[in-house]
N, C-alpha and C positions, 0 to 999 in steps of 0.2 A: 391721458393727460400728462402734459409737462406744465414747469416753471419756471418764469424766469423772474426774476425778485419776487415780488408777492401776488405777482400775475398767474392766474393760471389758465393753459392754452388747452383746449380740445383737439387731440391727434386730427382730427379729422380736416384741420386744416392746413396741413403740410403736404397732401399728395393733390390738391382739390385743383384742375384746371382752371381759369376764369380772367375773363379780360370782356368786361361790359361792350353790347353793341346793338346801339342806342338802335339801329336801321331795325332791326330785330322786335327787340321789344318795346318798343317805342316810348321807353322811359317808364314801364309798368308800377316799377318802385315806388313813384312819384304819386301815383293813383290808387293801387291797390291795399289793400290792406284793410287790419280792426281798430286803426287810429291812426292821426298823423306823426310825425316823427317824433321819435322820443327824444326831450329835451335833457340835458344838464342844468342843475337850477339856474346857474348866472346864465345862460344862454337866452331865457325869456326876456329879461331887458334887453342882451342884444337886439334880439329878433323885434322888440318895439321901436328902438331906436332906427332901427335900418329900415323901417318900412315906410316912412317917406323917401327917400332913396329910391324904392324897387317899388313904388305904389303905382307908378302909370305904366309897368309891365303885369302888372295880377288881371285878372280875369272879373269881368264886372260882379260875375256870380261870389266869387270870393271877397271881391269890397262887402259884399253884402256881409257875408260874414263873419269880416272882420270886423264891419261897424258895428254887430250885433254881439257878437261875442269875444272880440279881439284874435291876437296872435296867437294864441297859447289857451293848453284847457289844461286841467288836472283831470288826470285820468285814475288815479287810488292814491292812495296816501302819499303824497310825498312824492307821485310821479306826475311827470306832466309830458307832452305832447304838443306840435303844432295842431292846431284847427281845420278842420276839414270840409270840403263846400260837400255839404249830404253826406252818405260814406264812402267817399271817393278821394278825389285827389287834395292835396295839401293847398292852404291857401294860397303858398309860393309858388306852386305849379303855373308858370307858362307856356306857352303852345309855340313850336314852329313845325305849320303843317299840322302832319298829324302826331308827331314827338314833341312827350309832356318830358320840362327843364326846369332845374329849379332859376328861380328870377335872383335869390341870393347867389347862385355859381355863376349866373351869366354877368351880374355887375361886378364880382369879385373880378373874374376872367378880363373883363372888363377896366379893371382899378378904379373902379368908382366907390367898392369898399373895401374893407381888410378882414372882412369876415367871410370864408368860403361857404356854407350851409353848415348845417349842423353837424356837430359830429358822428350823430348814430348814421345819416344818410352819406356821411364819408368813409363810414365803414362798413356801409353796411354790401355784402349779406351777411359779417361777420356782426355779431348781438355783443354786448358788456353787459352781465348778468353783475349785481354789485351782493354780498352777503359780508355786510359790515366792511371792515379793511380787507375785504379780500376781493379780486376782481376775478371773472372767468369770461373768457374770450371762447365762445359758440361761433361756429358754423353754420347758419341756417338756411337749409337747401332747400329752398323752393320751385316749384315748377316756372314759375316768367324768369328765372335766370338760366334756364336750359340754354339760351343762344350763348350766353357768356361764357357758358363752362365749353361751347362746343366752338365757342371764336378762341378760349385759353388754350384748349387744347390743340387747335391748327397752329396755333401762333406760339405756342411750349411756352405759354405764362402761367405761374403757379399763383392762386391767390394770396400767399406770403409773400409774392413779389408786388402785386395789382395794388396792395394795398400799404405799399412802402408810406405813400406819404398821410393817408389816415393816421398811422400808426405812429409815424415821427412826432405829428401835429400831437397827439393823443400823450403820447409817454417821453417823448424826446429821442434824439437821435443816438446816445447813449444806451437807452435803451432798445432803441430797435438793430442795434450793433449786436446785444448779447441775443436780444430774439432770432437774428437771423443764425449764427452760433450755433446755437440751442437747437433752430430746425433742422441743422444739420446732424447734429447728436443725436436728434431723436429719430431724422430716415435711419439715422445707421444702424440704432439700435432695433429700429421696426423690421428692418431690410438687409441682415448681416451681408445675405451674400449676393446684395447686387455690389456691395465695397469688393474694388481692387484688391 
């Protein structure tokens, strides 16, 4: 583990190949899982307000419910999540073909809003574990991002590069200046004698 202000990073993310590829796993992200994405509190209003916006790209199964249960659930105390059609995909999941997208990225993409999706699915496969003021940035490797880690590595993308703009959106670009810094302090301390 390193830090950078009161951040704290898990090494395991500075050597990690990764560069998403969507033909692969055909947006797995989007579907799998024990919940839908975890939310930051003010993020649920957004995700209300924008859902007229992106409601005639959701999937009829997901109107369903939304009208039953809305945008957002509370998942334990104080945490919450988008809403999921069964235990599958997110109520924002749209389809082209057989790749599940989020319908918040493709109107962002789009400029129809100003909100890209959430920020855990902007960062994710990396997690934000919060322990009061403190934050830690996980790594978590799962098996449907095998194509990613094996398209980063043909393409020499590190996932502290993939996720420059997660991270800018998230901390600032001041921050992500001392972060990039930092991961190079810490190869070199991991890695004395691949240094010149």
């Amino acid at each position: 583990m390193f830090a950078v202000d009161d951040i704290l990073i898990s090494d395991d993310l500075l050597e990690a190949p990764f560069a998403c590829n969507l033909g692969a796993c055909l947006g797995a992200c989007c579907v799998h899982g024990t919940s839908g994405a975890p939310l930051e509190p003010e993020e649920r209003a957004v995700l209300e307000d924008l859902l007229p916006r992106v409601r005639k790209h959701l999937t009829p199964e997901a109107l369903v419910v939304i009208e039953r249960e809305g945008v957002w659930e509370e998942i334990g105390p104080g945490e919450y999540a988008t809403t999921c059609v069964g235990k599958g995909a997110c109520v924002f999941v749209t389809y082209e073909g057989p790749v599940a997208k989020c319908a918040l990225q493709k109107a962002y993409q789009a400029g129809r809003i100003d909100f890209p999706k959430p920020i855990s699915c902007h960062l994710f496969p990396v997690r934000v574990e919060s322990y009061g003021d403190l934050e830690v940035l996980n790594y978590e490797r799962v098996p449907l991002c095998d194509s990613a880690r094996t398209n980063g590595q043909r393409r020499g993308i590190l996932l502290t590069d993939f996720l420059h703009e997660p991270l800018r959106r998230k901390y600032g670009e001041a921050w992500v200046q001392k972060f990039r810094e930092a991961c190079e302090e810490r190869r070199a301390a991991l890695n004395p004698s691949s240094q010149p």
